[in-house]
C-alpha positions in Angstrom: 77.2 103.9 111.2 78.7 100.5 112.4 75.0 98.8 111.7 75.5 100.6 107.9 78.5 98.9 107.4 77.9 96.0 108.5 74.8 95.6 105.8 77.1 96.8 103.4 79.5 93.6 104.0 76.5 91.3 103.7 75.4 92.5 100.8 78.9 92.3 99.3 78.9 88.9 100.7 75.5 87.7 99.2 76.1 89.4 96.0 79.4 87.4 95.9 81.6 90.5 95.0 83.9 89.3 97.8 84.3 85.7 99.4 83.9 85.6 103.1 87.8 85.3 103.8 88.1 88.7 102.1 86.2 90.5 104.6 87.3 93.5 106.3 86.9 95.8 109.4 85.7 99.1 109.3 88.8 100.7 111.1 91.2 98.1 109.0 89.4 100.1 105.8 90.3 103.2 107.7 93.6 102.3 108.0 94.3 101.5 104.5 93.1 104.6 103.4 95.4 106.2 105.5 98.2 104.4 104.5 97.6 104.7 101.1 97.0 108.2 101.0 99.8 110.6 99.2 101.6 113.0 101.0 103.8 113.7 104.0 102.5 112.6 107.6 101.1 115.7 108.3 99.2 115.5 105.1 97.8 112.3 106.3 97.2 113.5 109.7 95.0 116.1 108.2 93.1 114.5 105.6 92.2 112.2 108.2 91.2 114.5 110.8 93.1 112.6 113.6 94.3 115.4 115.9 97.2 113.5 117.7 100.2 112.1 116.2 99.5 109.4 118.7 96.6 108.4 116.4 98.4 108.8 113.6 101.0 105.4 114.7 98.7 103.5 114.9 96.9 104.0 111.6 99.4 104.8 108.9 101.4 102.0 108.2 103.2 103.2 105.4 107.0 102.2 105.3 109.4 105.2 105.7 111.5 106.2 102.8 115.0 107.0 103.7 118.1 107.8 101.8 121.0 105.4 101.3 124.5 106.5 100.3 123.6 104.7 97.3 120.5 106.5 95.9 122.0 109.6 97.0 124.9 109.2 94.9 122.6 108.5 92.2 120.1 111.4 92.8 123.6 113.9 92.5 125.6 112.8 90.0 125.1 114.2 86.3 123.9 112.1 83.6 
């Protein structure tokens, strides 16, 4: 698979879709779609087939949404 992708990055690169400081890893694609996918952690965890929550740290980097006193003031007062 890693000889694959690695053909597939020099074709992007010779077909100039990307420049050469664009390139990217296989496991930093990985990553990304991790991150980016929807859902709770365990969603992620799942759709990614990573078994551990150990794996999980180190390939979501999504930023944790938290509640302030602020937004929850907003979310429960009427209109």
């Amino acid at each position: 698979m890693e000889l694959a992708y690695l053909r597939f990055i020099a074709m992007l690169l010779r077909e100039e879709v990307i420049h050469s400081s664009q390139r990217f890893g296989i496991y930093g694609l990985k990553r990304q779609g991790i991150t980016d996918t929807p859902g709770t952690r365990y969603d992620k965890q799942e759709a990614s087939g990573h078994r551990s929550s150990a794996m999980m740290d180190i390939y979501d980097l999504s930023i944790p949404l938290v509640s302030t006193p602020e937004t929850t003031k907003a979310e429960t007062e009427p209109e």
